[in-house]
C-alpha positions in Angstrom: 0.0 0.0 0.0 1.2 3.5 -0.8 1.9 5.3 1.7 0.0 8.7 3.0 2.9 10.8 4.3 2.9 14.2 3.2 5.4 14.6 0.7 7.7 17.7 0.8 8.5 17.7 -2.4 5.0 17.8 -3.7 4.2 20.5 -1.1 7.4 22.1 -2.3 5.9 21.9 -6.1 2.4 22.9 -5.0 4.5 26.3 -3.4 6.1 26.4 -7.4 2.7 26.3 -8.7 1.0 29.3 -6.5 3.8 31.2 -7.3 3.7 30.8 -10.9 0.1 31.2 -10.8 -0.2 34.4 -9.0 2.8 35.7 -11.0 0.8 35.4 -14.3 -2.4 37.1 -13.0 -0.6 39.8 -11.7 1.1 40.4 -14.8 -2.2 39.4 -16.7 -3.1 38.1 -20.2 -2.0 40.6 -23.0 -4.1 43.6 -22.8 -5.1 42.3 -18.7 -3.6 42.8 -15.6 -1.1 45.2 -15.4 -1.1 45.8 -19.3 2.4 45.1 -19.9 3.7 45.2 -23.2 5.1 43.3 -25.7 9.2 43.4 -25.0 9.3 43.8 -21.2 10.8 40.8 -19.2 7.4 40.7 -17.2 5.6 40.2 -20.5 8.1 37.3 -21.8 8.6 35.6 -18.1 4.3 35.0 -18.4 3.9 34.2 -21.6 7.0 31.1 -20.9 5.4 29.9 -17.9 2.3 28.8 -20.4 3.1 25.5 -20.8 4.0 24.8 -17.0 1.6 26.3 -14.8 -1.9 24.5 -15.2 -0.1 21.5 -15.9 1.4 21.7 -13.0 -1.0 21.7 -10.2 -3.0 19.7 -12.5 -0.2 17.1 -12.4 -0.3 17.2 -8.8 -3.9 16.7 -8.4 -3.5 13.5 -10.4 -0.4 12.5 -8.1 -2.3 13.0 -4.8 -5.5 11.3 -6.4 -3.9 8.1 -7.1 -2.7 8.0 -3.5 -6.0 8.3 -1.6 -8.3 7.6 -4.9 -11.5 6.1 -4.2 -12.4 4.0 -0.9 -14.2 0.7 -1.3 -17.5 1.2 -3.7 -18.7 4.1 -1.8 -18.9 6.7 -5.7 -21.6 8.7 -4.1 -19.3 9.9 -0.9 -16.4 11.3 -3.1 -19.1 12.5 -5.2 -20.5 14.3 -2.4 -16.9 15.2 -1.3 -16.0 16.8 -5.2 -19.1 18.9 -5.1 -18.8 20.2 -1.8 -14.7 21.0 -2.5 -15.1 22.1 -5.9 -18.7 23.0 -6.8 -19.6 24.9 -3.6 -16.6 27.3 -3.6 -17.6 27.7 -7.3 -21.0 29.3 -6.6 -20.2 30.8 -3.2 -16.9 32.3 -4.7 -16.5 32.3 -8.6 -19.7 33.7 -9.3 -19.6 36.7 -6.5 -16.0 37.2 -7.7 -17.7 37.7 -11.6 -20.5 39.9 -10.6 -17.6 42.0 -8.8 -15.7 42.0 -11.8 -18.7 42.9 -14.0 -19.6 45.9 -11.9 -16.3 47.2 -10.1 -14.4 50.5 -10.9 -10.9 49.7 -12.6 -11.8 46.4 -14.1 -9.4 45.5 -17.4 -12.1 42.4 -18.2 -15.2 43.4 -19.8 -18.2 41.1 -18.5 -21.9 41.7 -18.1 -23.8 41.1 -15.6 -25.5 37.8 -17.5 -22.0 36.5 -18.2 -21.1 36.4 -14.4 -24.4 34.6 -13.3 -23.7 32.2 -15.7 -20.2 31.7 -15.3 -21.0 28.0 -13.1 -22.0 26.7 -16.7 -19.3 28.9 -19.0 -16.0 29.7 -17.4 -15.3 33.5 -17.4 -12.2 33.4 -15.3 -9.5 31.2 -13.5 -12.5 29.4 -11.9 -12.5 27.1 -15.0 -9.7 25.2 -13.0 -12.5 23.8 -11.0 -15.3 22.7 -12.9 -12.7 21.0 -15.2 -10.7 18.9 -12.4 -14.9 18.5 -11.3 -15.1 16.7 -14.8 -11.6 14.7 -14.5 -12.5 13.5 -11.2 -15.7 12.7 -11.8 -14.5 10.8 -14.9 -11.1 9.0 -13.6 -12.8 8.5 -10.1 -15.8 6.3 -12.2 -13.2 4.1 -13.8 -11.6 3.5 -11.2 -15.1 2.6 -9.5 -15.9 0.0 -12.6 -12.3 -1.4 -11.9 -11.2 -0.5 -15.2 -7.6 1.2 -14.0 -6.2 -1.5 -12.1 -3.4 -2.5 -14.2 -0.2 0.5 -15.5 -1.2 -0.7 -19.2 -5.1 0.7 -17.7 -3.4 4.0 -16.9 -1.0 4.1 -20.4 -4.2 3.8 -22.1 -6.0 6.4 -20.2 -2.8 8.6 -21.5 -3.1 7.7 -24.5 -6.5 8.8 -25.1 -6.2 11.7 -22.9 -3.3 13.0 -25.5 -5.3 12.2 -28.6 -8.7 14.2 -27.4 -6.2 17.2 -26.3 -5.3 17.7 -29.8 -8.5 17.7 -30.9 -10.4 20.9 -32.0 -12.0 22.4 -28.9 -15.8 22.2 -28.6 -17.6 25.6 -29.3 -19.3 26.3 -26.4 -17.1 25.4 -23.5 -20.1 24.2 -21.2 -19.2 23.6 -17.8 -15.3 23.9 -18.6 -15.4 20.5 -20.8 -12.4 22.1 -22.9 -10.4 22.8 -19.7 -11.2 19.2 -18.6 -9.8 18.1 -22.0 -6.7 20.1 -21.7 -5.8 19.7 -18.0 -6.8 15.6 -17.9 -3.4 14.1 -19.9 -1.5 16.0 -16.9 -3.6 14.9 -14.3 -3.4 10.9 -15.7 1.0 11.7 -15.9 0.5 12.6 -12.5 -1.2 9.1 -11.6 1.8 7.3 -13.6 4.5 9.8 -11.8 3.2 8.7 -8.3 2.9 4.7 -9.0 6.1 5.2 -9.9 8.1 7.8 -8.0 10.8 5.6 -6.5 12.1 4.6 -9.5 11.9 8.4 -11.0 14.2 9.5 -8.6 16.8 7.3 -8.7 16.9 7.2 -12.4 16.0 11.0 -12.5 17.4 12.6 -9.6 20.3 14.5 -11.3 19.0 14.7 -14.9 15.3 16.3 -13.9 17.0 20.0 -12.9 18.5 20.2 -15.7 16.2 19.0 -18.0 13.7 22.0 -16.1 16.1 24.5 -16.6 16.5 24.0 -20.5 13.5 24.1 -20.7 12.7 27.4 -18.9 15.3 29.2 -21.1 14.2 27.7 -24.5 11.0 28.8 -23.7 12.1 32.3 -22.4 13.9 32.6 -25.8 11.4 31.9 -27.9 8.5 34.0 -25.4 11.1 36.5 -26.2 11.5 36.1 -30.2 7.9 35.3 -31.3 5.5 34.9 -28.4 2.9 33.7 -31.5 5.1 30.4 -31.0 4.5 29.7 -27.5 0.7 30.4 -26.5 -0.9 28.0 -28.1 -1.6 25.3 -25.3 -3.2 22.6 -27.1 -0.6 21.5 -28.8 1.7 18.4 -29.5 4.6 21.1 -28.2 2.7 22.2 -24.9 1.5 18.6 -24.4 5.0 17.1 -24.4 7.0 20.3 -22.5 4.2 20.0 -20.0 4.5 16.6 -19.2 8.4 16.4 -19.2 8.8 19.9 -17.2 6.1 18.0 -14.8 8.4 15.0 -14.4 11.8 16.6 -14.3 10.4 18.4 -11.2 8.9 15.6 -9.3 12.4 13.4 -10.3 14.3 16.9 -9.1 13.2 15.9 -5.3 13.5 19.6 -4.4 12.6 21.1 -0.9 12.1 24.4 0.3 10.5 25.4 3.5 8.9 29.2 2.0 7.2 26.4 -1.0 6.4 23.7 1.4 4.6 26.7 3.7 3.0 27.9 0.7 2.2 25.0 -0.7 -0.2 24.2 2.1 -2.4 27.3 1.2 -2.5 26.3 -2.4 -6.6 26.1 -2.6 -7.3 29.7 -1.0 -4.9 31.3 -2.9 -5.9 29.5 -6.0 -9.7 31.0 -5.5 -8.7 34.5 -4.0 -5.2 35.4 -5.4 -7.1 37.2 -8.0 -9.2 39.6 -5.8 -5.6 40.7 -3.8 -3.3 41.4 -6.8 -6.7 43.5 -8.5 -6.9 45.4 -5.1 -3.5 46.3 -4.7 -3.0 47.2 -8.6 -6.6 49.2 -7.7 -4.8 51.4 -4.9 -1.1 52.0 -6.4 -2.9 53.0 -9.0 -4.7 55.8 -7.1 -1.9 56.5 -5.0 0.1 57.2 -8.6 2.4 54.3 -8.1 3.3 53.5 -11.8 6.8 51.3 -11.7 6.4 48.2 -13.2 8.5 46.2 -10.9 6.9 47.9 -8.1 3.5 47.3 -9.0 4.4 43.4 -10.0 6.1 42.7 -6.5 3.4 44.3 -4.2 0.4 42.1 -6.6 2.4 39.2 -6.0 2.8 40.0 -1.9 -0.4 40.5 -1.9 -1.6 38.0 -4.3 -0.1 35.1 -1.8 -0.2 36.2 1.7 -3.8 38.1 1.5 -5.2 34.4 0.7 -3.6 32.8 3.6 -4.9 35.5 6.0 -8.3 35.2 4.5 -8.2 31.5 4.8 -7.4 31.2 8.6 -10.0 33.4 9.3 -12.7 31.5 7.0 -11.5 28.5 8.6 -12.6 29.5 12.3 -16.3 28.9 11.2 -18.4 26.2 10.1 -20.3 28.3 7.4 -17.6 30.3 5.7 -15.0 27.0 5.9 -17.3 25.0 4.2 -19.1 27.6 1.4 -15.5 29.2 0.5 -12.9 26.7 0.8 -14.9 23.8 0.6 -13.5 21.9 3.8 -15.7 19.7 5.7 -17.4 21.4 8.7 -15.8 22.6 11.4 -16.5 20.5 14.4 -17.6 22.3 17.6 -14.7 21.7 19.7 -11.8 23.9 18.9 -9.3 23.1 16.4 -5.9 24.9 15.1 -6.1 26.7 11.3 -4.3 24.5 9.0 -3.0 25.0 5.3 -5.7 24.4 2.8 -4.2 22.3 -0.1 -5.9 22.2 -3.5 -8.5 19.7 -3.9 -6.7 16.8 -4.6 -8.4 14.1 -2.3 -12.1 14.2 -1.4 
């Protein structure tokens, strides 16, 4: 049996992924965020993370899953637990978070009011993360129900047509996130393989997986930096394979780091409320006539992390606002000590 410790290295890779994340919202989209143009490092350092970021915690998800995965034949409990980790936090957070978007001062995204109500069934924002890995877990946690992933050529298989339906055309309408689910599950089943078979990674990968991440990050920087037309398409044979391969190189790397590892633990609350920080602190430099770009990028990214992790220790005193926006089980009525709140990985 697998065992349950917490590894450091995935916390320490969860940490990676926040920071990443948070990093890329604050700088924004082309035309979002902070506006940055074409040509400034900012601009080239988000545009190279593309192919790692999702994939990333995705890839951990899928690691973590196929620890814990489903107990006994009990489908409608981890139902019951996806819904109330991923679903509730949807409506009790994404969709306030749109409506605030659609009608707050200083907002680069232009939504309507109908768009943000209906944002639980088309994705509008980073929220798509959710009802996607809602659709992969729903999906990998029935096979694995029916029996039908018991064997490492089960799981190959699953890869294998996980990669084909990610190079497919996207659907039209992306209802309920299906088009996220398509792109993120090929990461999430490389994450199942990764963790069956993490032993034997590291030994054979130990020394090879830095490197391997490293020249990767620079041969993406270069090209972010030439043509960024080359690098932001995600569905791709090129972002599936660096995706995958950046995701195993760091998982073979066995790196620790205690800031990561501490971060890593808030991964879920900074995933749904990162967004809200780094807009309100772009919101006030901006009044306050704060225009450096390095400046304005550092105190979004400060802000971006830590205002999460306050927010979550206070959420997590209370029954209500635990469960409704982070999704945890309820608090029981004895006291109990805040802890980190992880990204919903096991039900």
């Amino acid at each position: 049996m697998q065992s349950k410790k917490k590894s450091l290295e995935i916390e320490t890779l969860r940490g990676l992924a926040c920071l990443l994340l948070v990093l890329y919202h604050v700088i924004g989209p082309f035309g979002g965020g902070l506006k940055i143009d074409l040509g400034s490092p900012y601009r080239v350092i988000a545009d190279s993370m593309v192919y790692v970021r999702m994939p990333l915690f995705t890839f951990i998800s899928g690691y973590i899953y196929s620890i814990y995965k489903i107990r006994g034949n009990d489908f409608s409990a981890y139902f019951t637990g996806k819904v109330r980790r991923l679903i509730l936090p949807l409506f009790f957070v994404g969709i306030p978070f749109s409506l605030l978007q659609a009608v707050g001062p200083g907002v680069n995204k232009d939504l309507s009011v109908v768009d943000a109500l209906l944002s639980f069934y088309v994705p509008v924002n980073h929220f798509w993360f959710l009802q996607a890995v809602f659709i992969i877990f729903m999906f990998v946690g029935f096979l694995q129900w029916r029996g039908l992933l018991r064997t490492p050529l089960h799981l190959y298989l699953l890869f294998a047509f996980s990669a084909v339906v990610f190079l497919l055309p996207p659907f039209a309408v992306d209802a309920f996130g299906i088009n996220g689910a398509i792109y993120l599950l090929p990461f999430f089943v490389t994450g199942m393989i990764c963790q069956e078979n993490v032993s034997a990674l590291k030994r054979s990968l130990k020394g090879i997986g830095p490197v391997v991440f490293v020249l990767i990050s620079i041969a993406l920087l270069y090209i972010a930096t030439v043509d960024r037309e080359l690098i932001v398409d995600r569905r791709s044979l090129v972002g599936l394979l660096v995706g995958c391969v950046s995701c195993v190189a760091l998982l073979s790397s066995d790196m620790r780091s205690r800031f990561l590892i501490w971060l890593g633990g808030y991964s879920y609350a900074i995933f749904l409320f990162h967004v809200l920080f780094a807009a309100t602190s772009r919101f006030a430099l901006g009044r306050l006539g704060v225009t450096d770009q390095s400046a304005l990028v550092f105190a979004g990214l400060f802000s971006g992390l830590l205002g999460p992790v306050l927010l979550a220790n206070v959420f997590s005193r209370f029954s209500v606002t635990s469960v409704l926006f982070l999704g945890e089980r309820a608090v029981s009525k004895k006291p109990r000590e805040p802890g980190p709140k992880h990204m919903p990985e096991a039900g």
